[in-house]
Each structure stands twice: as structure tokens, then as C-alpha cells.
N, C-alpha and C positions, 0 to 999 in steps of 0.2 A: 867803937872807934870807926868812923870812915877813913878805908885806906884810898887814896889819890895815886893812879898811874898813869903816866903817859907813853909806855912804851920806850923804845931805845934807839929805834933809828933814826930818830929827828927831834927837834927840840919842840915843844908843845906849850908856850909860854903863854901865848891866847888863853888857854885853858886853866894852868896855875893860877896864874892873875886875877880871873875873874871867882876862880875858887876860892881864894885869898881874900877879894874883894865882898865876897856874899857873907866872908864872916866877921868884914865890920859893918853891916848891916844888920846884922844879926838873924840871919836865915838860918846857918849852922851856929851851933851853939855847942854840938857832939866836939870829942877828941879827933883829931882826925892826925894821919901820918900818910906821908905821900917819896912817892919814888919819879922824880922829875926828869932826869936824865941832864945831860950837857947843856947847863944854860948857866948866864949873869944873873936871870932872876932868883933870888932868894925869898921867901913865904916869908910874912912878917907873922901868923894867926896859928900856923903849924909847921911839926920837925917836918925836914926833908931831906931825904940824900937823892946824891945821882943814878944810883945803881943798886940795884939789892942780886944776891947770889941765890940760883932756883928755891933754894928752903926758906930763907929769910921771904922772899914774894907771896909764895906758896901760904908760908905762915902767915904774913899778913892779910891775904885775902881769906885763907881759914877763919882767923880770928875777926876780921870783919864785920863790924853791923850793916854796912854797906858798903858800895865801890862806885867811887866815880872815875872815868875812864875816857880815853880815845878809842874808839869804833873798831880792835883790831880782832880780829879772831879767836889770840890765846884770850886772852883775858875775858873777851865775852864765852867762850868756851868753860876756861875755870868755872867763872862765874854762876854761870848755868849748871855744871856738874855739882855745885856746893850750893844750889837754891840761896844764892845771896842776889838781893835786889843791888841793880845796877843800871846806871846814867851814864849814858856816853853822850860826848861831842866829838863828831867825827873829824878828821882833820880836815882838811883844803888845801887845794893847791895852789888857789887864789892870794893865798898866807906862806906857801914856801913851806906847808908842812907835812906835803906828800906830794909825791909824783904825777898822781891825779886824783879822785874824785871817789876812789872807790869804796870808802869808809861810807861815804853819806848812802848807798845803794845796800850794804851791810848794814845799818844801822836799821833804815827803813823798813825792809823786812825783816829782824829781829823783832821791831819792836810791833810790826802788823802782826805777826804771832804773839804778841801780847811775852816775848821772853825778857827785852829789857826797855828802859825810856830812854827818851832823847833828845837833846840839846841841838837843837839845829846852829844853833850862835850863842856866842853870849850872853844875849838878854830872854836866851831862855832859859838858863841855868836856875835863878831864884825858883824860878817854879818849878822847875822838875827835881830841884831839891826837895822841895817842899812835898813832892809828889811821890821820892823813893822813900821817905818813912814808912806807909803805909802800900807801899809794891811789894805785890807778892808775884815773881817770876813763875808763868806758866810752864810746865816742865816740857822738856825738848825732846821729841822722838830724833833720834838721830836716821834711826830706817837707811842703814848701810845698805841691804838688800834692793832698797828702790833706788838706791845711788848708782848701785851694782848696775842695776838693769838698765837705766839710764844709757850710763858710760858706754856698756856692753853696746847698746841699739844706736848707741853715736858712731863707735867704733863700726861696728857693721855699715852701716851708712855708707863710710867711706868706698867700703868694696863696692858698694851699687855701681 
């Protein structure tokens, strides 16, 4: 089953749609179930609700063969911690689906680490379907310690 999430804060119809759209095409052919959030659009190809409770999300990205997504942290975080291959397309602000820009800068480097792919628009979507069959996510050092030291020499900084 490909589970479909768009996150909660904003409606992501761009992204449903064209999901919807790639499976009368016949790109997906998988079961898929998706968590859409606050919209008119209804998926003609897959079940949807607006909202899942942390265990029902949880479970469905466990049970997952894959996840296609918007560019937002938890989810590429899950994602990563449970070695599930995952497609984002990041929001825009161009489309009224984020404040700004900062999915597509998240996404970019996730995926130059080779952790997930990415849909820059819509008419990349077939293909980076086509492309998380066979993705196997590079595993994520997370290196707290170098975050640490970071932060710490930013913080000092300022006394300078």
C-alpha cells in the first residue's frame, strides 16, 4: 500500500490530484490510502480521509510499501527512521500552499543525501513514481553532537 500525506496545515490539492491523476494512467497500479487534510477534492482511484490520529498515521506509514508526501520534516523524519522509500513534492507559495519556499530547500538536500526523491511539480510526479519502487533510502546520520557544536560556536559568536 502507498500511504498519501499531505500534512495538516494547509490544503495540498496540487499534489492529491495529480496522484489521483497518475492512476488513471496507469503509473500506480499499488493500493494506495491517503490522509488529505481540509479540502473539496475528493480521490476518485484511492480511500481518503482528512485527518488520521498519531497511531492510525503512525500505522500507516509502518505498514507502507511507500509514501508519497509534502517536503515537511515529520514525515520525511518518520520516513527515514522506518527505511520506507519516499517522494516528496514540496509545497509553494506560488500555489497559496505555504508561507514560503522552504519545503523546496528541505527536499533538495534530503534528496543530495541520497535520503528521499523528489517532485519538483507535477510533471514529475510519473517519474519519480516510477523511481520509488526500486529507492532504497540512504540511512541518516542524524550527528546530534555536530548539531551541538554548531549551535554552541553560533551561540558564542554572538559574545564576540
Amino acid at each position: 500500500m502507498i500511504f498519501l500525506t499531505v500534512g495538516t496545515q494547509f490544503p495540498f490539492d496540487r499534489l492529491v490530484q495529480a496522484v489521483d491523476a497518475i492512476f488513471d494512467d496507469g503509473v500506480i497500479a499499488e493500493e494506495a490510502f491517503a490522509q488529505i487534510g481540509q479540502t473539496a477534492y475528493r480521490p476518485r482511484n484511492f480511500a481518503a480521509v482528512p485527518y488520521l490520529d498519531k497511531d492510525a498515521f503512525d500505522r500507516h506509514v509502518a505498514e507502507a510499501s511507500a509514501i508519497i508526501s509534502h517536503a515537511g520534516m515529520g514525515i520525511i523524519s518518520a520516513a527515514l527512521a522506518l527505511k520506507k522509500p519516499l517522494l516528496v513534492m514540496p509545497r509553494l507559495k506560488e500555489y497559496n500552499e505555504a508561507v514560503n519556499d522552504h519545503q523546496v530547500s528541505i527536499a533538495k538536500r534530503f534528496s543530495e543525501l541520497g535520503h528521499i526523491l523528489v517532485a519538483y511539480d507535477v510533471e514529475d510526479l510519473p517519474d519519480g513514481v516510477r523511481r520509488l519502487e526500486n529507492f532504497i533510502p540512504k540511512e541518516r546520520d542524524a550527528a546530534p553532537d555536530e548539531v551541538a557544536d554548531r549551535i554552541r560556536h553560533f551561540l558564542d559568536s554572538l559574545h564576540d
